[in-house]
Biopython code that builds the backbone (N, CA, C, O; Angstrom):
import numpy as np
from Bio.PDB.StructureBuilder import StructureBuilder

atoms = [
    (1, "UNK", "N", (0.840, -1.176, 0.000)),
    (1, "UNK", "CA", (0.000, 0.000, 0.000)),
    (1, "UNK", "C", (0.887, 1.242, 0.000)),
    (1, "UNK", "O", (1.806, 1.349, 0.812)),
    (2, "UNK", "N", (0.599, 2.244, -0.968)),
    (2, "UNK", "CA", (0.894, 3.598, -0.817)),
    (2, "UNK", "C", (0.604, 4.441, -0.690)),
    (2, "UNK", "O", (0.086, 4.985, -1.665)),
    (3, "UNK", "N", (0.703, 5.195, 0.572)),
    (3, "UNK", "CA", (0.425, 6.418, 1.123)),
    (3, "UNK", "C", (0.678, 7.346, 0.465)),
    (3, "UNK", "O", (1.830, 7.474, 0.050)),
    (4, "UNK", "N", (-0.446, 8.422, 0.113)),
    (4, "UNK", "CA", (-0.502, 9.586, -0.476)),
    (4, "UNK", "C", (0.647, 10.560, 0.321)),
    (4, "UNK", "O", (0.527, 10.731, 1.534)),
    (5, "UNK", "N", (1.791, 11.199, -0.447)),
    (5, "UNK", "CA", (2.368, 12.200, 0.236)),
    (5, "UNK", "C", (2.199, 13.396, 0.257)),
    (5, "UNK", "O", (2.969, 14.269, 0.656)),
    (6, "UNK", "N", (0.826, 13.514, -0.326)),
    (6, "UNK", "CA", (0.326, 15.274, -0.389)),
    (6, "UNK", "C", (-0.147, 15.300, 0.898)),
    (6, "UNK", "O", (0.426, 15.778, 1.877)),
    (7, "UNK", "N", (-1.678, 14.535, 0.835)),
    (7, "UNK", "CA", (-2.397, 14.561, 2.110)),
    (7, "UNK", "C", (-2.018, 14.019, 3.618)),
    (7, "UNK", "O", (-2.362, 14.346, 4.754)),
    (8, "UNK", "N", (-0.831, 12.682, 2.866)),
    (8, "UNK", "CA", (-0.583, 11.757, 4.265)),
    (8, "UNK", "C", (-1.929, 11.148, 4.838)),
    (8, "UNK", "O", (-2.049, 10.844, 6.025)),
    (9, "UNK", "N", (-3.011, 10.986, 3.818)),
    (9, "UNK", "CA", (-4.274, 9.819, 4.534)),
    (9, "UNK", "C", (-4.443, 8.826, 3.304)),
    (9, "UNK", "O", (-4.358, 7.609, 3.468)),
    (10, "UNK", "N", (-4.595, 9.186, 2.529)),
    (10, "UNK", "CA", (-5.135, 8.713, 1.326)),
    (10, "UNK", "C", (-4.097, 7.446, 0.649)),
    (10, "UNK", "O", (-2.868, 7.383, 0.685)),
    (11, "UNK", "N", (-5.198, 6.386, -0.032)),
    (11, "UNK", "CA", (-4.089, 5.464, -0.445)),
    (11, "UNK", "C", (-4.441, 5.588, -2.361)),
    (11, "UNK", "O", (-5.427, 5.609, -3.097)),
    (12, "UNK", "N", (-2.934, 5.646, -2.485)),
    (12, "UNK", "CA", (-2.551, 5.897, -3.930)),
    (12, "UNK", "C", (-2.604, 4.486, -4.809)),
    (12, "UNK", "O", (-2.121, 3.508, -4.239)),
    (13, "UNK", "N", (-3.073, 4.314, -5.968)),
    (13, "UNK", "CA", (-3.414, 3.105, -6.445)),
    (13, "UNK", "C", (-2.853, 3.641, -8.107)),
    (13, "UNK", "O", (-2.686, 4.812, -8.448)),
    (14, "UNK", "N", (-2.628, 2.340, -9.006)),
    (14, "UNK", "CA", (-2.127, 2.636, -10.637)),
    (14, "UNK", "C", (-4.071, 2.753, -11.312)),
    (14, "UNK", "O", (-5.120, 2.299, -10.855)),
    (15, "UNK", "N", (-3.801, 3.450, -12.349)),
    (15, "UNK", "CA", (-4.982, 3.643, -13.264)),
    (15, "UNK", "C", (-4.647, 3.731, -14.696)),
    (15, "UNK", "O", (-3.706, 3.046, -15.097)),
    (16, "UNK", "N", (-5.128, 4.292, -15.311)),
    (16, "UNK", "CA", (-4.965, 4.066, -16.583)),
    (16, "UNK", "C", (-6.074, 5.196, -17.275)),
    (16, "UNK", "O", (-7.241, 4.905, -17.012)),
    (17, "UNK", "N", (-5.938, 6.165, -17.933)),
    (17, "UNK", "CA", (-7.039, 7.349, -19.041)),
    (17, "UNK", "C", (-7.595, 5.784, -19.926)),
    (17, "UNK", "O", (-6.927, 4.942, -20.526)),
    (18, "UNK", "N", (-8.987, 5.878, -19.688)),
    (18, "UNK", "CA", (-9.286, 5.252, -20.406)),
    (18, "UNK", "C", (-9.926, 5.678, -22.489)),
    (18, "UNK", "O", (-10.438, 5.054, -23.419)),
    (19, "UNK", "N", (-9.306, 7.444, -22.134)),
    (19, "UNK", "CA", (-9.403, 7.738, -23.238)),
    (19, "UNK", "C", (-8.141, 7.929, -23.417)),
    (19, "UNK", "O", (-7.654, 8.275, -22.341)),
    (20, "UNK", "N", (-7.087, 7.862, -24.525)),
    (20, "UNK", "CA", (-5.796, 7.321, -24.825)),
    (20, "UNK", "C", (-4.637, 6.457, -23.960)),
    (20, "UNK", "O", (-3.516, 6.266, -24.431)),
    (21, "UNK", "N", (-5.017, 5.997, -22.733)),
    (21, "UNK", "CA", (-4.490, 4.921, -22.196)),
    (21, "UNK", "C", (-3.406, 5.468, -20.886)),
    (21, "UNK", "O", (-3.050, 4.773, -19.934)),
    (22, "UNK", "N", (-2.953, 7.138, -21.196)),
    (22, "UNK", "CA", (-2.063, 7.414, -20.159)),
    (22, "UNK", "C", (-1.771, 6.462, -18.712)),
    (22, "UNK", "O", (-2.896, 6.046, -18.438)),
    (23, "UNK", "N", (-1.213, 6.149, -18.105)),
    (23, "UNK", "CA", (-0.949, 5.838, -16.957)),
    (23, "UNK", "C", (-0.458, 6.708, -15.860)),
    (23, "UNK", "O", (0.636, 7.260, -15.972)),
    (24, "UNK", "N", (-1.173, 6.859, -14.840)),
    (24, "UNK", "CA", (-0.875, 7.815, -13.881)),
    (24, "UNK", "C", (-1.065, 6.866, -12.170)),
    (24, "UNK", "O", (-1.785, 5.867, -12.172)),
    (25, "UNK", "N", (-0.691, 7.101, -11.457)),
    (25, "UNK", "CA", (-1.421, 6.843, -10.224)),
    (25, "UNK", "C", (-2.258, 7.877, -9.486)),
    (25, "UNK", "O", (-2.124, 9.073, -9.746)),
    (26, "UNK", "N", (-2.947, 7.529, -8.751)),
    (26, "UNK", "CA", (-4.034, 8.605, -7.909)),
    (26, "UNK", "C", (-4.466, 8.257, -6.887)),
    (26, "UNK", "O", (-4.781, 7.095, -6.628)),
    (27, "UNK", "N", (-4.604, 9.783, -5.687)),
    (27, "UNK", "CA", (-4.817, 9.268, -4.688)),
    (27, "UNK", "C", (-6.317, 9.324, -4.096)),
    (27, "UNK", "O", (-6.842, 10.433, -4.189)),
    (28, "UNK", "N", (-6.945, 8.495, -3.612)),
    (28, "UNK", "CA", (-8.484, 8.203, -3.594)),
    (28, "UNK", "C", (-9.108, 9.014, -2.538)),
    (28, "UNK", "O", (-10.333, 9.065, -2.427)),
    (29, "UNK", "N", (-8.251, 9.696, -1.706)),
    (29, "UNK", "CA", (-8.641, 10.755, -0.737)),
    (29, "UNK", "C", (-8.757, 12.346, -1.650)),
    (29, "UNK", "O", (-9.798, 12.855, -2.067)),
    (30, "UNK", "N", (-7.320, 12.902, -1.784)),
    (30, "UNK", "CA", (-7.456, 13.560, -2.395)),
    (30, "UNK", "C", (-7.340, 14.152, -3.681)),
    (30, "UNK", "O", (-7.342, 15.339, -4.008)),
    (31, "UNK", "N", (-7.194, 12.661, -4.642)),
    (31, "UNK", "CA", (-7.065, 13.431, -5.743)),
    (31, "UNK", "C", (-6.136, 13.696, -6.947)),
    (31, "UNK", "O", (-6.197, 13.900, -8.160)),
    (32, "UNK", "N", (-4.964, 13.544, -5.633)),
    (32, "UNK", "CA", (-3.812, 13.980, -6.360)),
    (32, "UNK", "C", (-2.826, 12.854, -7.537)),
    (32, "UNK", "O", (-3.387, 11.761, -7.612)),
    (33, "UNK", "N", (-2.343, 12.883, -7.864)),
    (33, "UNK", "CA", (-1.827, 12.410, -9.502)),
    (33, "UNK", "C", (0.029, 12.474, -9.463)),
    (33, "UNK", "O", (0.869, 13.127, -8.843)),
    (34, "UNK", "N", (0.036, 11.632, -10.274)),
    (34, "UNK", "CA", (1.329, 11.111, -10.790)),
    (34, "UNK", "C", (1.589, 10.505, -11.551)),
    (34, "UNK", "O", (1.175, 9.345, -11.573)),
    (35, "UNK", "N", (2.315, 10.953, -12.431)),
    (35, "UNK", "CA", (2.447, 10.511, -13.766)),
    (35, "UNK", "C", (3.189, 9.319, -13.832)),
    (35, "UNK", "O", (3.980, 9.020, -12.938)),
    (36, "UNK", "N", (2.930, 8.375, -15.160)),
    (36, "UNK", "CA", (3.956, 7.206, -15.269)),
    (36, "UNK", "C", (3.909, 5.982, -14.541)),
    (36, "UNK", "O", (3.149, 5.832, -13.583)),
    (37, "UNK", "N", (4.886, 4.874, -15.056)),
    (37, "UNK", "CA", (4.242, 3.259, -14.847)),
    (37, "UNK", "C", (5.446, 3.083, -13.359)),
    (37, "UNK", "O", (5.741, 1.908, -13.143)),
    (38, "UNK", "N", (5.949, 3.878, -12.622)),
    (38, "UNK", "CA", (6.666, 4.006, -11.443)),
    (38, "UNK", "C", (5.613, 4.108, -10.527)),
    (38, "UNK", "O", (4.594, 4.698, -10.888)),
    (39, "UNK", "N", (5.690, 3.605, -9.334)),
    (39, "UNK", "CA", (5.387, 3.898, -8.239)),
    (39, "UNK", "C", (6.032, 5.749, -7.801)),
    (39, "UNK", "O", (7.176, 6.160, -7.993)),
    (40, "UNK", "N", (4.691, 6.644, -7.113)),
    (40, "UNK", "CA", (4.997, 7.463, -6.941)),
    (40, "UNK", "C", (5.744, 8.220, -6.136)),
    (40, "UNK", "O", (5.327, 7.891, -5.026)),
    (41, "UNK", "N", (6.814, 9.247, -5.924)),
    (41, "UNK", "CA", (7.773, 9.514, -5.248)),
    (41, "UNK", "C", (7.947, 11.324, -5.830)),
    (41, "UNK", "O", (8.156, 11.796, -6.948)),
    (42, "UNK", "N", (7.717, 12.036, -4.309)),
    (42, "UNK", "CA", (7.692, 12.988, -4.325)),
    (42, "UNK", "C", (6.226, 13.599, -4.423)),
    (42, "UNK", "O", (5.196, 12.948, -4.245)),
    (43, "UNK", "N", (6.304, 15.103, -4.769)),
    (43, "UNK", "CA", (4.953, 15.619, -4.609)),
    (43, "UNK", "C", (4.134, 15.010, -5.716)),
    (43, "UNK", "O", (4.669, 14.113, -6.368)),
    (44, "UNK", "N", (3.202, 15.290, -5.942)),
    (44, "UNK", "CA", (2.176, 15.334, -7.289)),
    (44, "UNK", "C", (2.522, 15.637, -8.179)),
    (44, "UNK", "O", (3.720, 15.923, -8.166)),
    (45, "UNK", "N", (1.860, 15.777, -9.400)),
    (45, "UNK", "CA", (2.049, 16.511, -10.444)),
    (45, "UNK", "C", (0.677, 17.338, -11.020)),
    (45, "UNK", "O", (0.618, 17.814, -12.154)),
    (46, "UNK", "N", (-0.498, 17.420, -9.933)),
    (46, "UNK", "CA", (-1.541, 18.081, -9.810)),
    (46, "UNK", "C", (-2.682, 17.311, -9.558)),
    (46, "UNK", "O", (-2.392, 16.441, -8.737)),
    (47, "UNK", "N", (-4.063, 17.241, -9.968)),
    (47, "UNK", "CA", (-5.033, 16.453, -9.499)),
    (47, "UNK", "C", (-5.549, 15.966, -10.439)),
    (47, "UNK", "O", (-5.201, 16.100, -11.612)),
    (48, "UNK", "N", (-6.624, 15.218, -9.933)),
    (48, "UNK", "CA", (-6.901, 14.770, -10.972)),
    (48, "UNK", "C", (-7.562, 15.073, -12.476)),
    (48, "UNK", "O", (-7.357, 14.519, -13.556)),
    (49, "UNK", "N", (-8.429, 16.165, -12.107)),
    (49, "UNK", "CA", (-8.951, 17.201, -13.103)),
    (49, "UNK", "C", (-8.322, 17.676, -13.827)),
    (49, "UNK", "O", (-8.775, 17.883, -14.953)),
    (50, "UNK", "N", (-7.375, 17.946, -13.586)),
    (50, "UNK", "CA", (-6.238, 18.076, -15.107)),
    (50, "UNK", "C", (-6.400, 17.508, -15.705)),
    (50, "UNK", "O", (-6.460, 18.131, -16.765)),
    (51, "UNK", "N", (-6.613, 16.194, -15.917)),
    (51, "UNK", "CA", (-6.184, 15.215, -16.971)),
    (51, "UNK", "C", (-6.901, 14.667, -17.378)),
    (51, "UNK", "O", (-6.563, 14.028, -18.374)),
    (52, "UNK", "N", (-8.217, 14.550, -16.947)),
    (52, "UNK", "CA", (-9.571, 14.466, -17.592)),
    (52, "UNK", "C", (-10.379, 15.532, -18.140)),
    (52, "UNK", "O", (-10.108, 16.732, -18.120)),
    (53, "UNK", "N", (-11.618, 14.852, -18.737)),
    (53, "UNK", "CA", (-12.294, 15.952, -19.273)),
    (53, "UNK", "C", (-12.896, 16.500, -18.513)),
    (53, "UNK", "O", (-12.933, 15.973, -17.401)),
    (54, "UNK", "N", (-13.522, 17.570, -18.674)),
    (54, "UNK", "CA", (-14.041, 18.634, -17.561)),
    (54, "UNK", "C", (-15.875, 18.063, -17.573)),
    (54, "UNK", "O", (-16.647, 18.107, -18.531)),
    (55, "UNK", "N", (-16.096, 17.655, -16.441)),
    (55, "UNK", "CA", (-17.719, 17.218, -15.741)),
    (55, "UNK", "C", (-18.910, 18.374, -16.861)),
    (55, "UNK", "O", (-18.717, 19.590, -16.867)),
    (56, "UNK", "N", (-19.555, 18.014, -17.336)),
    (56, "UNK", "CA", (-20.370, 18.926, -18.314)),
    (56, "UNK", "C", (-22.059, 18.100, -17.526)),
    (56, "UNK", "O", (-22.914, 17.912, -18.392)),
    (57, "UNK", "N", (-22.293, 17.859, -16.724)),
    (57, "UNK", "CA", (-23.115, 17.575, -15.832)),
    (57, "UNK", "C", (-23.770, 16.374, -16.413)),
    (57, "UNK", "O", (-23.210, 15.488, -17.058)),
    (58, "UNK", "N", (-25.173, 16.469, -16.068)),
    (58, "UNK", "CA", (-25.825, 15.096, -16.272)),
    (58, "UNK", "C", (-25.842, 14.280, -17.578)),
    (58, "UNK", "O", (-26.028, 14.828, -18.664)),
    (59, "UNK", "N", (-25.638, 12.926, -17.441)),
    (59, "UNK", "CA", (-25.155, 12.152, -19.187)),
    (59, "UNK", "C", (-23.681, 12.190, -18.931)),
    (59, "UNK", "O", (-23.216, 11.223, -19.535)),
    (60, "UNK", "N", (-22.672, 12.877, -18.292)),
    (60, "UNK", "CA", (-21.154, 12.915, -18.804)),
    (60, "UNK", "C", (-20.617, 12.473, -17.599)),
    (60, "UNK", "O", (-21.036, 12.759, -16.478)),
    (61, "UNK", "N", (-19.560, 11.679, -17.913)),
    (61, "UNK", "CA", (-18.440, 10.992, -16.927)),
    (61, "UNK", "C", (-18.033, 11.954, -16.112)),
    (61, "UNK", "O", (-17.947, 13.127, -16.478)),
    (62, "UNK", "N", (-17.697, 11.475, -14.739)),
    (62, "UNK", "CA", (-17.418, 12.071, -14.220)),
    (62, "UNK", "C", (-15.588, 12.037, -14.033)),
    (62, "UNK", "O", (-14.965, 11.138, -14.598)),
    (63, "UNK", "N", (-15.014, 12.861, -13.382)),
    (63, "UNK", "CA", (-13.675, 12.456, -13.334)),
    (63, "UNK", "C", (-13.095, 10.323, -13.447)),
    (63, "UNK", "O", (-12.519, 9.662, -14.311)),
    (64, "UNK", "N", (-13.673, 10.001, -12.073)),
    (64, "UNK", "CA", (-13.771, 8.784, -11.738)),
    (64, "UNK", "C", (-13.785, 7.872, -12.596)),
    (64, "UNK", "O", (-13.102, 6.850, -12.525)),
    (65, "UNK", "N", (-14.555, 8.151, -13.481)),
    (65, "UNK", "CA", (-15.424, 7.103, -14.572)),
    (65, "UNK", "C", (-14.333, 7.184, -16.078)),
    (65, "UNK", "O", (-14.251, 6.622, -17.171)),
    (66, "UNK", "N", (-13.735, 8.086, -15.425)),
    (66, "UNK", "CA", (-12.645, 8.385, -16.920)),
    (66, "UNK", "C", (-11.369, 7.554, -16.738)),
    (66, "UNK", "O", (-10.740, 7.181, -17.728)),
    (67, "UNK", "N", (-10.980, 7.261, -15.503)),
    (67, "UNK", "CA", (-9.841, 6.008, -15.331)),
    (67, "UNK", "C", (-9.893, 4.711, -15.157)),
    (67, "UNK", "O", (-10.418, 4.652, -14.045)),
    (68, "UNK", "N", (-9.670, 3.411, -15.558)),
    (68, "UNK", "CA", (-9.874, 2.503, -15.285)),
    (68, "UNK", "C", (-8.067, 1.890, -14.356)),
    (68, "UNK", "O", (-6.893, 2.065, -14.683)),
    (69, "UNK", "N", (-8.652, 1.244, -13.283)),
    (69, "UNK", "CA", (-7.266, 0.601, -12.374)),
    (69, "UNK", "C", (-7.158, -0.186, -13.225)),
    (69, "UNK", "O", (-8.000, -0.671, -13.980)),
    (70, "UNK", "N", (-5.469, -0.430, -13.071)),
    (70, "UNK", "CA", (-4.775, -1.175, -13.467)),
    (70, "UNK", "C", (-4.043, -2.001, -12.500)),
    (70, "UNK", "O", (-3.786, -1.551, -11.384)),
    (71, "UNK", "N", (-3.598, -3.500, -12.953)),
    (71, "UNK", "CA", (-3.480, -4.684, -11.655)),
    (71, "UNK", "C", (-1.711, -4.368, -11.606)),
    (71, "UNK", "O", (-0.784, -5.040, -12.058)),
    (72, "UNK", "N", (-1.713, -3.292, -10.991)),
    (72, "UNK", "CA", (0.012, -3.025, -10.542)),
    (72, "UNK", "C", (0.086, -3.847, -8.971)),
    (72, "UNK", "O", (-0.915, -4.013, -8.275)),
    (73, "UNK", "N", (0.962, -4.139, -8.730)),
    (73, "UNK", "CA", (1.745, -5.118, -7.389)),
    (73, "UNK", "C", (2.615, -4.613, -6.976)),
    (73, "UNK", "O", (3.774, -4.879, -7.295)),
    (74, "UNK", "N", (2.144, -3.437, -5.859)),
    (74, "UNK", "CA", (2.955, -3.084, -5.461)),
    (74, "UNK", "C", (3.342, -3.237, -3.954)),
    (74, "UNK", "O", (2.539, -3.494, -3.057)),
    (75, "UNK", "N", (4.831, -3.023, -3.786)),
    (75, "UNK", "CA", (5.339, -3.969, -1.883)),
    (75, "UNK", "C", (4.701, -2.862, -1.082)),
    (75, "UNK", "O", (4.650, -1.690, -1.455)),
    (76, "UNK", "N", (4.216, -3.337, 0.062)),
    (76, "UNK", "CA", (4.029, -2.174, 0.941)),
    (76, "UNK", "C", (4.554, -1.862, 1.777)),
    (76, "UNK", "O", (4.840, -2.549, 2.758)),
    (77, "UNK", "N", (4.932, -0.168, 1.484)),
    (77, "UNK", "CA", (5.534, 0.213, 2.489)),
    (77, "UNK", "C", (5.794, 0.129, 3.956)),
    (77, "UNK", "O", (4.970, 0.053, 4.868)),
    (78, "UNK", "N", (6.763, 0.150, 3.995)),
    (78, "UNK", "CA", (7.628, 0.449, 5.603)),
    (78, "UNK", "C", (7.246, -1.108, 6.124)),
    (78, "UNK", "O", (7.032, -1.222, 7.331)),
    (79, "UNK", "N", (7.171, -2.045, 5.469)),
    (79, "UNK", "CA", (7.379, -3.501, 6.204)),
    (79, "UNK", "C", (6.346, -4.210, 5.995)),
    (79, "UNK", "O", (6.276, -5.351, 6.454)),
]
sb = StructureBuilder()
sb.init_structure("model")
sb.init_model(0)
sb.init_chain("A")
sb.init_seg("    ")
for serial, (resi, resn, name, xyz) in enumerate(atoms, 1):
    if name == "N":
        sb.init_residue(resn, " ", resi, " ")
    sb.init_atom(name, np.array(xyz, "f"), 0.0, 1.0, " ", f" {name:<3s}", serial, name[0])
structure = sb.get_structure()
């Protein structure tokens, strides 16, 4: 498991843009994002709304619905 280092609550998981495939990780508390097929290290690289399309209300995906997880294995920290 990886702990979000923005917020320090949140656990960070791999995903995938399911519109052109990007790979990022994200953290399920707050949000926050990281680019690339690495486990994340250091701050963010912003949230998640960046990188999706922008919510145009009822009928349209919401942020959430725009990433699909991906089965990354990762060790968990600190033991």
């Amino acid at each position: 498991m990886i702990t979000c280092r923005d917020c320090g609550e949140g656990v960070v998981t791999a995903f995938r843009l399911i519109k052109g495939g990007r790979r990022l990780w994200v953290c399920h508390e707050c949000d926050s994002v990281w680019l690339g097929d690495a486990p994340p290290a250091g701050r963010s690289e912003g949230t998640l709304y960046l990188y999706v399309e922008p919510y145009d209300g009822p009928g349209t995906p919401t942020d959430w619905q725009q990433i699909e997880r991906v089965g990354a294995c990762v060790p968990h920290e600190g033991g």
